[in-house]
C-alpha positions as CSV (number, residue, x, y, z in Angstrom):
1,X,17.5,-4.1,-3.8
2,X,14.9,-1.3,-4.4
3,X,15.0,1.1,-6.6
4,X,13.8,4.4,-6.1
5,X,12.8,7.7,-8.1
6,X,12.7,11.2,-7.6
7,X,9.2,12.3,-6.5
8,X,9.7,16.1,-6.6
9,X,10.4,18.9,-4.5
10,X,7.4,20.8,-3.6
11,X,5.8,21.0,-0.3
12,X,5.1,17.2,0.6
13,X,1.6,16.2,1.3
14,X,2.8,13.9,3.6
15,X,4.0,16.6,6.1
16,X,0.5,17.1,7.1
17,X,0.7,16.8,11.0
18,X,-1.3,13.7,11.1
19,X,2.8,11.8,12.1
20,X,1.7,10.3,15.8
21,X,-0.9,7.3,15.9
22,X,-4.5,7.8,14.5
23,X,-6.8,8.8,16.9
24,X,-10.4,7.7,14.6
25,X,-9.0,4.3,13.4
26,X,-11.7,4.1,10.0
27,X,-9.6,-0.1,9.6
28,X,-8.0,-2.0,11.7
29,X,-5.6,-5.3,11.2
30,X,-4.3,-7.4,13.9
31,X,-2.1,-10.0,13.8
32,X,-2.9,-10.6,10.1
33,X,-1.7,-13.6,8.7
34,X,-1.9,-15.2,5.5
35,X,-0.5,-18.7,4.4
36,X,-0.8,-20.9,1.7
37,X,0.0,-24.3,0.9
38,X,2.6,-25.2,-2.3
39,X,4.1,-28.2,-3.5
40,X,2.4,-31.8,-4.3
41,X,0.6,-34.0,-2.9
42,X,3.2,-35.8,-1.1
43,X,5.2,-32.6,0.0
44,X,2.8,-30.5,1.2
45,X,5.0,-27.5,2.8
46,X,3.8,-23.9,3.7
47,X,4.4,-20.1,2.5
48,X,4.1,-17.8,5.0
49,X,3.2,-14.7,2.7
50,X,2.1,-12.8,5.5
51,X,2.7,-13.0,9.1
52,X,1.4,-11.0,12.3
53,X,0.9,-7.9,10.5
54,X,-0.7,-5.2,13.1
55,X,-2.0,-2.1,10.7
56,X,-4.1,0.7,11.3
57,X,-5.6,3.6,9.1
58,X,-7.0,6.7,10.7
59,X,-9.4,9.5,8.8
60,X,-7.9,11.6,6.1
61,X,-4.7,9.6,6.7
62,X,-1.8,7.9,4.0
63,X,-0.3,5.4,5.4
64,X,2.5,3.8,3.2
65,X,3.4,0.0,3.0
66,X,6.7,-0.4,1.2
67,X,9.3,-3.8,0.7
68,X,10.9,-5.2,-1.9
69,X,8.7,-7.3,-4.6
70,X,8.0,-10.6,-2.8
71,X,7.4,-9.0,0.6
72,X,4.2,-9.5,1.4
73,X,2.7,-6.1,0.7
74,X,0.0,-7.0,-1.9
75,X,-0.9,-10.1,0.0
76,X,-2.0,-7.2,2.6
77,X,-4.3,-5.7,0.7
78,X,-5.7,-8.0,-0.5
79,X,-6.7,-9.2,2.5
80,X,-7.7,-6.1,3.5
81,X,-10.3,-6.1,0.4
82,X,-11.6,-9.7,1.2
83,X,-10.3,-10.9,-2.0
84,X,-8.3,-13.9,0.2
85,X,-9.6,-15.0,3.3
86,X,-7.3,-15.0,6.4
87,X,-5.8,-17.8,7.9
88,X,-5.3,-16.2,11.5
89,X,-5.7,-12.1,12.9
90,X,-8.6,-9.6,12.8
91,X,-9.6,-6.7,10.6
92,X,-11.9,-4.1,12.1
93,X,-13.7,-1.2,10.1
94,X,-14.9,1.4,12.0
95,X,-14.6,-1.1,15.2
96,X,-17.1,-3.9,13.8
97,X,-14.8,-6.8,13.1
98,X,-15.0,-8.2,9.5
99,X,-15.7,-11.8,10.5
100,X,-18.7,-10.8,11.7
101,X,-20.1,-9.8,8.1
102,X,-21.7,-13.2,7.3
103,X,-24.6,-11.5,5.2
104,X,-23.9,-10.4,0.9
105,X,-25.0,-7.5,1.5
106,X,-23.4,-6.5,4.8
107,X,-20.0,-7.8,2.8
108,X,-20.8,-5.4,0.3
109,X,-21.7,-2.4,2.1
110,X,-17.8,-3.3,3.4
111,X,-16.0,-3.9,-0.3
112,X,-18.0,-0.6,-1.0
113,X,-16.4,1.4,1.9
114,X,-12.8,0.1,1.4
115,X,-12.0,-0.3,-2.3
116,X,-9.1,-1.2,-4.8
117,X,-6.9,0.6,-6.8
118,X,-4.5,-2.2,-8.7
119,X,-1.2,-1.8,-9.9
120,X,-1.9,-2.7,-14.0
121,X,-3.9,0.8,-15.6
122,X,-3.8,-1.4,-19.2
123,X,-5.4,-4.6,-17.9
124,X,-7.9,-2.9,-15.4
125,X,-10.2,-1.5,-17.7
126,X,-12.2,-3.7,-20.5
127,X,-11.1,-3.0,-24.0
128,X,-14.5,-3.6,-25.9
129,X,-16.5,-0.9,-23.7
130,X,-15.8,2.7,-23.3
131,X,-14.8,3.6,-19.9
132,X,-17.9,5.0,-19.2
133,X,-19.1,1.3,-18.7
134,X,-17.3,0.4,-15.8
135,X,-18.6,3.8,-13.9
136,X,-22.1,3.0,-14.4
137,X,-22.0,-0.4,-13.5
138,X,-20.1,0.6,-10.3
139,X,-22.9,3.4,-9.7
140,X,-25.3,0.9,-10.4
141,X,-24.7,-1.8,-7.9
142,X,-23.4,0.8,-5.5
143,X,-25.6,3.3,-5.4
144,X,-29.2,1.8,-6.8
145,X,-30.8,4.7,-5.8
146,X,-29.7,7.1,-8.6
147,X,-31.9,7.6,-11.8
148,X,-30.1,6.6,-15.1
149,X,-29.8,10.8,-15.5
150,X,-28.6,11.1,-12.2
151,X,-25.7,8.3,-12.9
152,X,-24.5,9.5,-16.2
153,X,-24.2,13.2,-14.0
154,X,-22.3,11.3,-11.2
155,X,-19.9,9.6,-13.7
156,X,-19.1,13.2,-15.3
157,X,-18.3,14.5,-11.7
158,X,-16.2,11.9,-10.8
159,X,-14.2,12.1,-14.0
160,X,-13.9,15.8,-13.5
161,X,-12.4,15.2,-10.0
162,X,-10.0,13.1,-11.0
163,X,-8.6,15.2,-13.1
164,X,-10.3,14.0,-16.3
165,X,-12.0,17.0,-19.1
166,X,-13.7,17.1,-21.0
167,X,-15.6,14.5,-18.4
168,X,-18.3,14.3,-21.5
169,X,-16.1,13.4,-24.4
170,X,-14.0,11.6,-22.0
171,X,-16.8,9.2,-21.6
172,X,-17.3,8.4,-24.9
173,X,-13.6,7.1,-25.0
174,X,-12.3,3.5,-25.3
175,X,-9.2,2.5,-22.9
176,X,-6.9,2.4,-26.0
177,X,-7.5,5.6,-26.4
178,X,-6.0,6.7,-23.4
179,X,-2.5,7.2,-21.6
180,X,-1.5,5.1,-18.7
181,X,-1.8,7.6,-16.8
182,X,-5.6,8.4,-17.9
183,X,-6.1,4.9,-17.3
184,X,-4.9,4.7,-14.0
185,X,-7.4,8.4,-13.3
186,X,-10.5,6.0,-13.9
187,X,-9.3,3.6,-12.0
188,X,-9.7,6.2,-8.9
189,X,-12.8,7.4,-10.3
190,X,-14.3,3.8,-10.4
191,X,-13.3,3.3,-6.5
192,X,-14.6,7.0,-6.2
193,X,-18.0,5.7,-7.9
194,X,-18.6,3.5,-4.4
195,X,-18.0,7.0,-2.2
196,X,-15.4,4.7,-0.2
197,X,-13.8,5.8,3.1
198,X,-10.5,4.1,2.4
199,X,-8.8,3.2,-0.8
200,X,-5.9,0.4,-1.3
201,X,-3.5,1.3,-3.9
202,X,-1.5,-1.6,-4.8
203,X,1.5,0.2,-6.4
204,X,-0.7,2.5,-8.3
205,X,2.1,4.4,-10.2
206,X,4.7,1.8,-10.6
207,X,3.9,1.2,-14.5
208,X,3.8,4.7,-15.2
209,X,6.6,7.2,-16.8
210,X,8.3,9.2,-14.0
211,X,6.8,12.6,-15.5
212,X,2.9,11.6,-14.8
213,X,3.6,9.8,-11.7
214,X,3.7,12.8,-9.3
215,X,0.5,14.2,-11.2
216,X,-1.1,11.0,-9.7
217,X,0.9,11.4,-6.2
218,X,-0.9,14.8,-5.9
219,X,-4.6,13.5,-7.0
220,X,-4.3,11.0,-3.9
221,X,-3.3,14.1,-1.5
222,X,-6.3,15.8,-3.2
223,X,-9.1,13.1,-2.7
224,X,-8.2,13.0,0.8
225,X,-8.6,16.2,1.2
226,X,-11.5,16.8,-1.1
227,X,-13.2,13.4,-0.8
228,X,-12.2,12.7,2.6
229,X,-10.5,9.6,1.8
230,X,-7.9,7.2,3.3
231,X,-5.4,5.6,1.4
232,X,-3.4,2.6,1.8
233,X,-0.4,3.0,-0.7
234,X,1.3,0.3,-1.5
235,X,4.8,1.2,-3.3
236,X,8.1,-0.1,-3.5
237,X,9.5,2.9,-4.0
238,X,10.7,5.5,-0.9
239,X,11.0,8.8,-2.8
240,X,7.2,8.7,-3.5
241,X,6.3,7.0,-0.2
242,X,8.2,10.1,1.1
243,X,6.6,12.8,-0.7
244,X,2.7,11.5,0.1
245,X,2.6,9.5,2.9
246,X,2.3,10.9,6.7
247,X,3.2,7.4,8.0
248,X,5.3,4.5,6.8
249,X,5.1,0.5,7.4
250,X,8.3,-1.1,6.0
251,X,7.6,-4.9,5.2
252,X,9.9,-7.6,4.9
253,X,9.4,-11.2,4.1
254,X,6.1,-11.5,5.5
255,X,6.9,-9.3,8.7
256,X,6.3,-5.3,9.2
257,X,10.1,-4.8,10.4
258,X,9.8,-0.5,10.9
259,X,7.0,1.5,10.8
260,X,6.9,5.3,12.1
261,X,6.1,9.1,10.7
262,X,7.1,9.1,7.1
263,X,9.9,11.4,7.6
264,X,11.7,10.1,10.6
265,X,11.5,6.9,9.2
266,X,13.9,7.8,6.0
267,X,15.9,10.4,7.8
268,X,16.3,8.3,10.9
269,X,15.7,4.9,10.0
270,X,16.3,1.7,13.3
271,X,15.7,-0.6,11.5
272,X,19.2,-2.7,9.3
273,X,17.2,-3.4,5.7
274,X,15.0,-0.2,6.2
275,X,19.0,1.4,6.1
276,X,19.5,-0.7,3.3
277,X,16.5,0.4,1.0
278,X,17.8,4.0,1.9
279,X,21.8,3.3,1.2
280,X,20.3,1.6,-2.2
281,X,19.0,5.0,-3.7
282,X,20.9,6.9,-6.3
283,X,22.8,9.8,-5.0
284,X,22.6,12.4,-8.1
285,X,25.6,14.4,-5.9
286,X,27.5,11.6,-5.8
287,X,31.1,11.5,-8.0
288,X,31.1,9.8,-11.4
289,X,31.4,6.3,-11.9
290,X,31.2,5.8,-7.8
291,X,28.9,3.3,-7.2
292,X,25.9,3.4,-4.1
293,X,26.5,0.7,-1.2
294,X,24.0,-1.3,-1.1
295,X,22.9,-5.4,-0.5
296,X,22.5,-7.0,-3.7
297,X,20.8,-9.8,-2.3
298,X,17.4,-11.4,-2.0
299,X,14.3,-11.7,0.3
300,X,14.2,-15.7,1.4
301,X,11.8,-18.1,0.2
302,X,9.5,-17.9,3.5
303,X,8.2,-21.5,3.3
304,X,7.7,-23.6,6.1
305,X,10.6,-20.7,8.2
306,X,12.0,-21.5,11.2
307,X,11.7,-19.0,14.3
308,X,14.8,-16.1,14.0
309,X,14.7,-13.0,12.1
310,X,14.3,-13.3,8.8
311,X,16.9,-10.3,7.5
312,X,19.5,-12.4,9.5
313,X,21.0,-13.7,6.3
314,X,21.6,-10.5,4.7
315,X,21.9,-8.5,7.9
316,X,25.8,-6.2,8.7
317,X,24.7,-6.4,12.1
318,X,23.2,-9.6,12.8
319,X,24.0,-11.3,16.6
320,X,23.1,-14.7,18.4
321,X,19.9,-13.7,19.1
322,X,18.6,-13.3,15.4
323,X,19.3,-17.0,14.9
324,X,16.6,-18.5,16.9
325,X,14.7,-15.4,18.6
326,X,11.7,-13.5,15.6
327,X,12.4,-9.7,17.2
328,X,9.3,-8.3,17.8
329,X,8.3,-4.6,17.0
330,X,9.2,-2.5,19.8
331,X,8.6,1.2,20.1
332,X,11.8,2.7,20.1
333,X,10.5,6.6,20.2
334,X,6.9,8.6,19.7
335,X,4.8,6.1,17.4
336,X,8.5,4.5,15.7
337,X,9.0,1.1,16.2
338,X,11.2,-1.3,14.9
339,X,11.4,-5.3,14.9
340,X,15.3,-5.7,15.3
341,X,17.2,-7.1,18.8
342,X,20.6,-4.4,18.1
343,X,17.9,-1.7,17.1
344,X,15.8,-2.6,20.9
345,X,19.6,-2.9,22.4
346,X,22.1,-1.2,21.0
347,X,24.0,-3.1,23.8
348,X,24.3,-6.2,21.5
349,X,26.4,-4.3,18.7
């Protein structure tokens, strides 16, 4: 089950206003799937990492995909970033669909708009150059147009609005040298270097201490509003999903099973495993030595699956119709929807 960690407090960043549907989708996904073939020769079978995933991202908006490891949620953005291709659906930026990109360049005008952020701040960064390396080269094939003065000036800004002083010394400084946490700063500044309109974060604070992590929570409420930014943010934890995100896509197995405003989502979740994730989070008022109810199982295998719901197995209130019916996400209030048959018809309980 997932574990989740205090955030913080303050004001949340994701109680912005921006709760209801987009109305300036900047990317687009629909019906996004993703397979891939395992086993030999002779037993070919299937994975179905990702299946029918509808996603949009609007301007100056966090949108939060969250699931358990093995749900699909990398797989996503990945996708997203044109790093696999897509066995069936659509991805839209700005309206132009993807698939239409057939030239280099118009593919990297696109991986310039909508960039990465990945999860591993020791293994992002090479450690024979100083950081200052990767910024230029980004600079350089991003933005030709800059003198070599004009670069090193950029890469000082960016550093400075990530957070980063001195940006000269900092520079000058080889990835050993720095935290994780510093680290994981020039890995923004890097995707900052390409002036993108949306940024993927796969899980960009999960190897991080607790302390630093909301100090990197804040920087992404900050770019958006300073850099005009939208984020993807890819977590598997609620508490920080909570705190920054204005809307929240729950993922399981390969399928988006909830998705709604941030806060209505964890306060008043439809969905059975979205419940689950929630009834799996310490309680610091609970008594001592009582124990959280939870599932303590895990997601299935998805190769080669059958139609049904794919929670069936682990689900408290699983009926007939999750055995051979996939429940399809179905708005249940103002932009929350859930993919659940008791959730669509209480009826069934």
């Amino acid at each position: 089950m997932v574990a989740t960690e205090t955030a913080g407090t303050a004001d949340q960043p994701g109680e912005s206003g921006r709760a209801g549907r987009p109305s300036h989708p900047v990317l687009r996904a629909r019906r996004l799937t993703r397979h891939f073939k395992v086993g030999g020769t002779f037993g070919r079978r299937t994975l179905h990492a990702v299946d029918d995933v509808d996603l949009v991202i609007g301007e100056r908006e966090i949108v939060a995909l969250v699931g358990e490891s093995g749900s699909g949620k990398s797989t996503v953005a990945r996708l997203l970033a044109l790093l696999y291709p897509v066995t069936a659906g659509d991805i839209e930026f700005r309206g132009q669909p993807v698939a239409s990109l057939r030239s280099r360049r118009r593919k990297l005008d696109y991986r310039r708009r909508v960039q990465m952020v990945f999860q591993d701040p020791f293994s992002s960064l090479s450690p024979v150059y100083p950081i200052s390396h990767g910024l230029l080269r980004a600079l350089i094939l991003h933005r030709p147009e800059l003198s070599r003065t004009a670069r090193r000036e950029e890469a000082e800004r960016l550093l400075e609005l990530v957070g980063l002083t001195p940006a000269r010394e900092m520079l000058q400084k080889y990835p050993y040298e720095l935290s994780g946490g510093q680290r994981q700063r020039v890995g923004f500044a890097a995707a900052l270097a390409c002036r993108p309109e949306v940024i993927l974060a796969d899980e960009p604070v999960s190897m991080l201490d607790v302390s630093i992590r909301i100090g990197l929570l804040n920087l992404m409420a900050e770019l958006r509003e300073r850099a005009g930014v939208s984020f993807l943010y890819i977590t598997h934890d609620l508490a920080s999903a909570r705190y920054v995100a204005d809307r929240m896509m729950v993922m399981y197995a390969g399928h988006v099973v909830e998705s709604g405003p941030s806060e209505e989502v964890l306060t008043a979740p439809r969905h059975p495993y979205t419940q689950l994730l929630l009834a799996a989070a310490p309680d610091p008022w609970a008594p001592l030595g009582e124990a959280a109810e939870g599932d303590y199982g895990e997601p299935p295998k998805v190769v080669d699956p059958g139609e049904g719901c794919r929670f069936r197995p682990r689900c408290p209130l699983a009926v007939s119709a999750c055995e051979n019916i996939t429940p399809r996400l179905t708005e249940l209030g103002p932009g929350h929807s859930a993919a659940c048959h008791v959730a669509a018809d209480p009826a069934l309980r």
